[in-house]
C-alpha positions as CSV (number, residue, x, y, z in Angstrom):
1,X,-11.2,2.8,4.8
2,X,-7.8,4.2,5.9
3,X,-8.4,6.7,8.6
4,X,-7.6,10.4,7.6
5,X,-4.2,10.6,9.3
6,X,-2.9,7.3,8.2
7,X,-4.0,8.3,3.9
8,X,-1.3,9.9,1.7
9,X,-3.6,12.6,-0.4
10,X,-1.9,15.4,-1.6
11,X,0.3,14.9,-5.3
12,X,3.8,16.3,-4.0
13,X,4.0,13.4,-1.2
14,X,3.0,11.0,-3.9
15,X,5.9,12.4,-5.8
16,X,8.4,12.4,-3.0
17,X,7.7,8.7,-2.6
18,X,7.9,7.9,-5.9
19,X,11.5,10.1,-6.5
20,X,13.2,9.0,-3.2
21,X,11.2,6.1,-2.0
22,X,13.0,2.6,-1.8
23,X,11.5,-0.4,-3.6
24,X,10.0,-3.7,-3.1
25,X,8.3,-6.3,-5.3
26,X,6.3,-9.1,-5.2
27,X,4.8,-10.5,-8.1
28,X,1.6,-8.7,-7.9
29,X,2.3,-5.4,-5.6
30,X,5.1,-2.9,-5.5
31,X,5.8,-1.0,-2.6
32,X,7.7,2.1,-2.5
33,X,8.7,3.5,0.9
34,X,9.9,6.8,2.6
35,X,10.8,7.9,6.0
36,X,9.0,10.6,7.3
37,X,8.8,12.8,10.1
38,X,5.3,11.6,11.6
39,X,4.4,9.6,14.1
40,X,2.3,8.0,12.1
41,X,2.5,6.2,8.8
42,X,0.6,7.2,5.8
43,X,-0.6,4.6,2.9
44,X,-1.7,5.2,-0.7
45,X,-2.9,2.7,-3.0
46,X,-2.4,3.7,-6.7
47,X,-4.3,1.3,-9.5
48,X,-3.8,2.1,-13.0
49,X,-6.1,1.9,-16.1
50,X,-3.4,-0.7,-16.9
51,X,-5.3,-3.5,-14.7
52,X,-8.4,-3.0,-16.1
53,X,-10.6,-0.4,-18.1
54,X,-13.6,-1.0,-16.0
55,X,-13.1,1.2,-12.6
56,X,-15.6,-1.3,-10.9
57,X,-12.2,-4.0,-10.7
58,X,-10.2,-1.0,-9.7
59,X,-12.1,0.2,-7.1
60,X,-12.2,-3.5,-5.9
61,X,-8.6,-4.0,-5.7
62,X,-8.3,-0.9,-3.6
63,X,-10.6,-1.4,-1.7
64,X,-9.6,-4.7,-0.5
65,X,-5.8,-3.4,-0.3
66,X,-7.0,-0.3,2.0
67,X,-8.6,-2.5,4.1
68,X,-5.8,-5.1,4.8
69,X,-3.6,-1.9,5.8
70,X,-6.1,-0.3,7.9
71,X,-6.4,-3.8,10.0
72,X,-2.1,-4.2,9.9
73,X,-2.3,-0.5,11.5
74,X,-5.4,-0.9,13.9
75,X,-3.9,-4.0,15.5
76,X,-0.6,-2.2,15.8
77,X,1.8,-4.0,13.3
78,X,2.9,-1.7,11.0
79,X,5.9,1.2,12.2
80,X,5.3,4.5,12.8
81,X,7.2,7.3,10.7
82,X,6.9,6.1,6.9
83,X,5.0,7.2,3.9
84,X,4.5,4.3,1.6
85,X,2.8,3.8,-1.7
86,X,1.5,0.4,-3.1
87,X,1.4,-0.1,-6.7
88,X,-1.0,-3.4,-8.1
89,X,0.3,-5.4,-10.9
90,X,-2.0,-6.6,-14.0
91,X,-1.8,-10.2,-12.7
92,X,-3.5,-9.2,-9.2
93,X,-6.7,-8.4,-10.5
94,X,-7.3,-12.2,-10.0
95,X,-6.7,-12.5,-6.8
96,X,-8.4,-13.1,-3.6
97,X,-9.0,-11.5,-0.7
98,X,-6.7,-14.1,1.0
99,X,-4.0,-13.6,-1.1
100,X,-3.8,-10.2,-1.6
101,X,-3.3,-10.2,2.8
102,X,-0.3,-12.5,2.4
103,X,1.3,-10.8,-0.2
104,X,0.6,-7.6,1.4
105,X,1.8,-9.2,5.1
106,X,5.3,-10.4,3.1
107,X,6.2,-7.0,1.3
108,X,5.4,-5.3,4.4
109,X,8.2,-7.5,5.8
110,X,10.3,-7.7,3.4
111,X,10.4,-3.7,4.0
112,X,11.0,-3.4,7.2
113,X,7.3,-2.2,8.2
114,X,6.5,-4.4,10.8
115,X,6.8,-4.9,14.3
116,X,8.2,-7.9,16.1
């Protein structure tokens, strides 16, 4: 689980990352990302009905998806000073563990949200 200070939880900054927030895809995760004026960077995982009816598969995905950020920030990789929302595809309810790290790992990348 995400520590408090690093979990997006109130609707108007899920908003304000989904209005101004950039963009980035893979083919099972979207990530939408916003400076903000922390010091710290703040996560939320959304998973819609969409992937699956059953909120045991849900809760799963998020779960797992919480959990690879929470190690990216406890071991220091991740930048400080961004609010960023992760969206989960239909197709990644298949995936494992494993795969749902290296996609995470390349988006993160891909945006600019890791350190050397």
């Amino acid at each position: 689980m995400l520590l408090v200070v690093n979990r997006l939880k109130k609707d108007q900054d899920f908003q304000s990352v989904f209005k101004q927030g950039r963009s980035f895809y893979s083919d099972n995760l979207r990530l939408k990302v916003k400076p903000n004026q922390l010091s710290v960077s703040r996560f939320g995982v959304v998973v819609g009905k969409v992937i699956s009816k059953r909120a045991v598969k849900r809760n799963l995905l998020r779960r797992r998806l919480t959990e690879i950020l929470r190690l990216k920030i406890k071991a220091g990789l991740v930048k400080s000073g961004f609010d960023v929302v992760v969206n989960v595809k239909p197709a990644a309810l298949g995936l494992d563990y494993e795969r749902l790290a290296l996609e995470m790992t390349e988006l993160l990348k891909k945006a600019g949200l890791l350190n050397k």
